[in-house]
N, C-alpha and C positions, 0 to 999 in steps of 0.2 A: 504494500500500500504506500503509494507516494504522501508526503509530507505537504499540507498545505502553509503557506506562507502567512501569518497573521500580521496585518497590518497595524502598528503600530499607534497607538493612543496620544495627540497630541496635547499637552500640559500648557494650559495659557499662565500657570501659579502655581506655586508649590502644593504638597496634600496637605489638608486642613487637619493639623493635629490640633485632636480636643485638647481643654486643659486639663489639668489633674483638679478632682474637685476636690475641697477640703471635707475633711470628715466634721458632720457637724459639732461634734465637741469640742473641734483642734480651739488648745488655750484654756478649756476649763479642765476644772478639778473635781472632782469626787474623794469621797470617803465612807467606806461603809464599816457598820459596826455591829459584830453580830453577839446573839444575845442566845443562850439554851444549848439545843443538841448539836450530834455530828451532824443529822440533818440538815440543821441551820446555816451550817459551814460549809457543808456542802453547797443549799442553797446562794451562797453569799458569793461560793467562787463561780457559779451560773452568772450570780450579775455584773460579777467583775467584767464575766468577759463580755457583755453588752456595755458596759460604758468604756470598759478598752477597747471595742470595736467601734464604739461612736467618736471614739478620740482624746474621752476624755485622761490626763491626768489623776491615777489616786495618790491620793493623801495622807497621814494619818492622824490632822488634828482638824479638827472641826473647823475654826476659824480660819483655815488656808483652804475650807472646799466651796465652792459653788454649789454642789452638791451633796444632802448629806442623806444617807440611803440607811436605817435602822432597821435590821432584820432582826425581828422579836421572838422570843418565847412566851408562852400562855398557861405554862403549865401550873404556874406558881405565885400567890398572890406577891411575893415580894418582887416578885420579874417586872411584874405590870408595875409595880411603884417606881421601880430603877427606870424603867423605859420614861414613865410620866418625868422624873427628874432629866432626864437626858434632852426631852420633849421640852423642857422649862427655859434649859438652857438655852439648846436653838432659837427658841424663840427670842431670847434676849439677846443673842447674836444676830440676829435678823434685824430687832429694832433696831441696833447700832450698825447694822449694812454691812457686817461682813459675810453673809450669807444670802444667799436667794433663793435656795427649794430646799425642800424637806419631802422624804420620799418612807412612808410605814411601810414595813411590810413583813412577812411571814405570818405567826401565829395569831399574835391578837389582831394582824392586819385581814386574819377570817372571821374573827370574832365579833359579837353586836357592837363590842364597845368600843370599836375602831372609827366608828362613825361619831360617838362624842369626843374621840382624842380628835376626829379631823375638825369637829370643828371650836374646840378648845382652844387647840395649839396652828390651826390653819393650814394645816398640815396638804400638801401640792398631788401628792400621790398615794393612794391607798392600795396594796397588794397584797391577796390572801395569799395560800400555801397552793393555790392551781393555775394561777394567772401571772407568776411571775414573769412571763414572757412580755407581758404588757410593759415592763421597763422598756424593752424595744424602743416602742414609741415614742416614749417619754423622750428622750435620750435622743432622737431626734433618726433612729434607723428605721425601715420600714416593719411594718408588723410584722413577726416569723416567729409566728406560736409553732411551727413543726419543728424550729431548728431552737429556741429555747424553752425547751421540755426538760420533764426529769431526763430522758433521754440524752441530754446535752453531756458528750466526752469528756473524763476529766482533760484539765489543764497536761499534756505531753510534756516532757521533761520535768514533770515535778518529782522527787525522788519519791514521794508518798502521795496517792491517791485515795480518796474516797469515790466507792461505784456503788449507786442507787441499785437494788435488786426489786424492791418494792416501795409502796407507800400506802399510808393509810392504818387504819385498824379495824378489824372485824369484832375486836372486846366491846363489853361494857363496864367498866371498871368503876366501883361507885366514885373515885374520887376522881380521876383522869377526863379531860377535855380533849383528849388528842383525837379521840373518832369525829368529835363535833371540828375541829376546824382543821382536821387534814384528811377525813373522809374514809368510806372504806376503804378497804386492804386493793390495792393495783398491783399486779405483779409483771413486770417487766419480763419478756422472753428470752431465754436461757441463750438462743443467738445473737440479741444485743448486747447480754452484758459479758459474753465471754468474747466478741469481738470489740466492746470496748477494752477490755482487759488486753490482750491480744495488742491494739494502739498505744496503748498505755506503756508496755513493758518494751514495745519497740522502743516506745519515745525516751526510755531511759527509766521509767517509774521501777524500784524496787521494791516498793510495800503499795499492797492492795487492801481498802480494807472496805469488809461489802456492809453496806449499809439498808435499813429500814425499821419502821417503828417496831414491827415483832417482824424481825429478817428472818429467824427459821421457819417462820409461817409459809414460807416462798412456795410455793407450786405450780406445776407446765404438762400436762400431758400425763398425768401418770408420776411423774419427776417429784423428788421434794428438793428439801435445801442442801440434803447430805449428797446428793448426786452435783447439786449446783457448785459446792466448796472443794469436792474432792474434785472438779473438772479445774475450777479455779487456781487448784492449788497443784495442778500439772506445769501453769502455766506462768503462776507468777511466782517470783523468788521469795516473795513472803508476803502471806494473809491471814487476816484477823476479821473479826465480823462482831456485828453490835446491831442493835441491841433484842436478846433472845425475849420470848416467853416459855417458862415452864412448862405448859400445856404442850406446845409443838417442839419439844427439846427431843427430839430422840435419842433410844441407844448410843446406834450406832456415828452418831454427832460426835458426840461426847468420847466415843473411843478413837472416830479419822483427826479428832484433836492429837491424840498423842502419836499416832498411827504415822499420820503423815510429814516429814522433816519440813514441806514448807510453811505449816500451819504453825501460827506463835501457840502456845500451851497457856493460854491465857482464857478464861472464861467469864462474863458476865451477864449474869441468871439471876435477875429482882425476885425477892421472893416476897419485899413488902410484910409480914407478920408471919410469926411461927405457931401465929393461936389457929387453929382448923374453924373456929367461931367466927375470925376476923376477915378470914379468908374469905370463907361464905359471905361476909357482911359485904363485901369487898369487892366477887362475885368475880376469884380471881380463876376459880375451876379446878383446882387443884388441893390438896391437902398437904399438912408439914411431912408426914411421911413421905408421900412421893416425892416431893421436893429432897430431903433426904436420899433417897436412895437416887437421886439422879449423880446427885454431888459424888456419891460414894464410887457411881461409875466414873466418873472423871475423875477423881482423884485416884485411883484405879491404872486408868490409861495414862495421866499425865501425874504420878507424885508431886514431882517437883513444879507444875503447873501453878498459877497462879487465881485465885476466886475473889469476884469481886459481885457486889449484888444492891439492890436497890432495898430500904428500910424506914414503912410511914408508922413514926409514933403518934398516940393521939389522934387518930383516926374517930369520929364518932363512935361512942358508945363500947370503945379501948376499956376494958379491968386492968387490975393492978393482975390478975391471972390469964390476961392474957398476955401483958408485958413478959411476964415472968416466961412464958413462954414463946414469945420472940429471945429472950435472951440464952433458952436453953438451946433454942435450935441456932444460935451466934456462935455456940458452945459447940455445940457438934460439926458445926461447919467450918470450921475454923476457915472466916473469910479472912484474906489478904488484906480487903480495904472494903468500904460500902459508901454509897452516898446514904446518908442518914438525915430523912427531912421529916420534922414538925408539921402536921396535917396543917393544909389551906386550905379553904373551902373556895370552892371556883364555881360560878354560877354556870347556871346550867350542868353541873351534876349534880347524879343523888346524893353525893353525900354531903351537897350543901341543903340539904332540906332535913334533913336525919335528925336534929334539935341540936342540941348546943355541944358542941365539942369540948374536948378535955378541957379542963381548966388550962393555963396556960403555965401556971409555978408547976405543975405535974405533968405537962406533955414536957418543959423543961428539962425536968428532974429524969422524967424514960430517954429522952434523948440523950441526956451526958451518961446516963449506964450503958445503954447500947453501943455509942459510940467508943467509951471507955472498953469494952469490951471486947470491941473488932482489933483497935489498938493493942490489945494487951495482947491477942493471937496472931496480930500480924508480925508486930515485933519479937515473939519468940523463932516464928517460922522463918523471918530474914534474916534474925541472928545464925542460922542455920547456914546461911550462904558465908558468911564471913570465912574469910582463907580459903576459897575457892577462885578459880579461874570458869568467866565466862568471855564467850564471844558477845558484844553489844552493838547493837545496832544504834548509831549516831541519830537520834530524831532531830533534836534542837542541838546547832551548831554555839560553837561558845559565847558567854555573853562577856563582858568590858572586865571581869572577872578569872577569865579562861573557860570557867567549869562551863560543860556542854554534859545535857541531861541523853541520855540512850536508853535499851531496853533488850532485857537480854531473851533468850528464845522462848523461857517460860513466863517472860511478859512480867517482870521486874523492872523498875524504873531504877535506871543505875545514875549517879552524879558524877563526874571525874573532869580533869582536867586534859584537853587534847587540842589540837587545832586540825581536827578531823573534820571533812565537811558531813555538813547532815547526808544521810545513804551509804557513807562508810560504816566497815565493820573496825571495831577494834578490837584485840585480846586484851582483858582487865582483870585483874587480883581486888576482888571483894575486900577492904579493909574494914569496912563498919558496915555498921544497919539500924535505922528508924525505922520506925512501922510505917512511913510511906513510900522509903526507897532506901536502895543501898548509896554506900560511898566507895568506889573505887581507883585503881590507879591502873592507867595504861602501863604494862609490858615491853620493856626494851622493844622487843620485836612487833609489837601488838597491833601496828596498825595492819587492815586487811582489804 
């Protein structure tokens, strides 16, 4: 076939190159501040990447942002008072013009009472826990509710990830608001979250850590969560997961913890009261037995693993016999550490309607036993570490100080001093131990 000859296009002027157009935030600032779970943090790094892709500048004091983006928790009445002071502020930075928007959002940004904070404090943007994508717009990019979803990939190159498995909760927990403003249980498809993991570990991330309000609740086909972590943990060089409920705790969970070398041997299983009376009241499904004999299988598979748990004193309608029986089951469990919180009563649940809660000198008084008593076991079982050699994984690089905090495989917070960057491993000789972490020292040879 002969070649035909194309005639040539004559140019009366160069080609019109478009300009580059600026992103609408190029020269402002943000700052966002987040408040509660890993969820929240997760959330918070979703909107980072919208106002880094609109252009803007983050910050991290209030008075150098343009914008100032408060991502809340709800779970707790003292959260909602910290938020309303932080809310107080802005707004006096506003009167004096060093600010211009103020943007709610996450928990109580689903909540009724987001609508008297908006118009108390005049607040420019309200975001629940399903609509963050609406930052988009704000921000000045086009709407792209598909591309900021829980869905949205972690950040690549971060050494440590957090990856959405689920959202929501199918509980009803008489004290817990979390079904009311984050909805029932969503569970993400086992091919998105193992092909964000998959992105992630290219991008350089070495810790995984899968996330959702009850994460072992996860299910796909047939699938539970112990098929989702034992794929995950093919795949990433190290993962951890948060936060479980007893009920959906299985077995064989509790043994691919120890079983598997890239899982940390760290557990955190709320068991909230050891009374089977409170449990019911509570309406948490489960009884202090079974809760017991789950621990005993994980302590089982992972000895030297680490237990940590959630713990509500003064819950309506709490005995001095049913304290006494949280503290036996403290006793038997020998946790590591626990959050230990004083009942708030959050409206819109039941057990703000349940009559008057404990006095307040006696939710008090159960609180410092309990507490005192997590302390007293965790510090005997870390004095156990001392004169040992662990490998630590670098979390927080070091502060004006040197000491950078890590975390060794069975999910010990170690302190030491190194100029190791965060995602390195070190070898370290255990010197000391407080009941909330060890103190050690890097190993001539110990960096890894």
């Amino acid at each position: 076939m002969s070649e035909t000859a194309s005639t040539p296009v004559q140019l009366t002027r160069k080609p019109h190159k478009p300009k580059s157009v600026p992103a609408p935030g190029a020269g402002k600032t943000a700052c966002i501040r987040t408040f509660g779970c890993q969820m929240n943090v997760h959330d918070s790094d979703r909107m980072r990447r919208m106002i880094l892709d609109a252009g803007y500048a983050e910050v991290p004091r209030y008075e150098d942002a343009d914008l100032v983006i408060l991502n809340t928790c709800y779970v707790r009445e003292n959260a909602v008072d910290r938020v309303r002071g932080h809310l107080g502020e802005l707004t006096r930075l506003r009167r004096e013009g060093r600010l211009k928007k103020v943007a709610l959002a996450g928990c109580i940004g689903a909540a009724e009472e987001s609508e008297t904070l908006r118009r108390q404090f005049g607040i420019d943007l309200v975001l629940g826990t399903h609509n963050t994508y609406e930052l988009a717009e704000f921000v000045g990019l086009p709407t792209m509710e598909e591309t900021y979803t829980p869905e949205l990939p972690g950040t690549e190159g971060d050494h440590s990830s957090f990856v959405t498995i689920m959202t929501g909760c199918n509980y009803q927990c008489s004290y817990c608001i979390v079904p009311t403003v984050r909805g029932r249980m969503v569970c993400r498809s086992k091919e998105s979250i193992l092909g964000e993991v998959d992105r992630l570990v290219a991008g350089g991330t070495g810790y995984v850590t899968l996330l959702g309000q009850t994460v072992d609740a996860w299910r796909q086909d047939g699938e539970r969560f112990c098929d989702l972590l034992e794929a995950v943990s093919e795949r990433a060089p190290r993962v951890w997961f948060t936060t479980s409920h007893p009920s959906n705790m299985e077995d064989r969970t509790l043994r691919a913890i120890g079983e598997r070398d890239t899982i940390v041997e760290r557990l955190h299983l709320p068991v909230q009261s050891g009374s089977d009376r409170m449990l019911k009241v509570m309406h948490r499904g489960y009884k202090a037995e079974r809760y017991r004999r789950k621990i005993e299988i994980f302590r089982e598979s992972a000895p030297e693993g680490t237990l940590s748990t959630d713990i509500i004193v003064g819950h309506p309608g709490e005995t001095e016999g049913d304290h006494e029986e949280t503290l036996r089951l403290v006793e038997d469990c020998a946790f590591d550490s626990a959050y230990v919180f004083k009942f708030s009563p959050r409206d819109g649940t039941e057990a703000a309607t349940l009559g008057e809660p404990v006095a307040p000198e006696v939710a008090q008084r159960r609180f410092v036993e309990v507490l005192r008593a997590v302390e007293g076991n965790a510090l005997s079982r870390n004095r156990r570490k001392v004169g040992g050699v662990e490998e630590v994984y670098v979390r927080h690089g070091a502060n004006e100080d040197g000491r950078a905090v890590g975390e060794t495989w069975t999910g010990h917070a170690v302190h030491l001093r190194t100029d190791a960057s965060p995602g390195e491993y070190v070898r370290a000789r255990i010197d000391s131990a407080g009941p909330h972490a060890l103190y050690g020292s890097v190993l001539p040879d110990g960096t890894g």
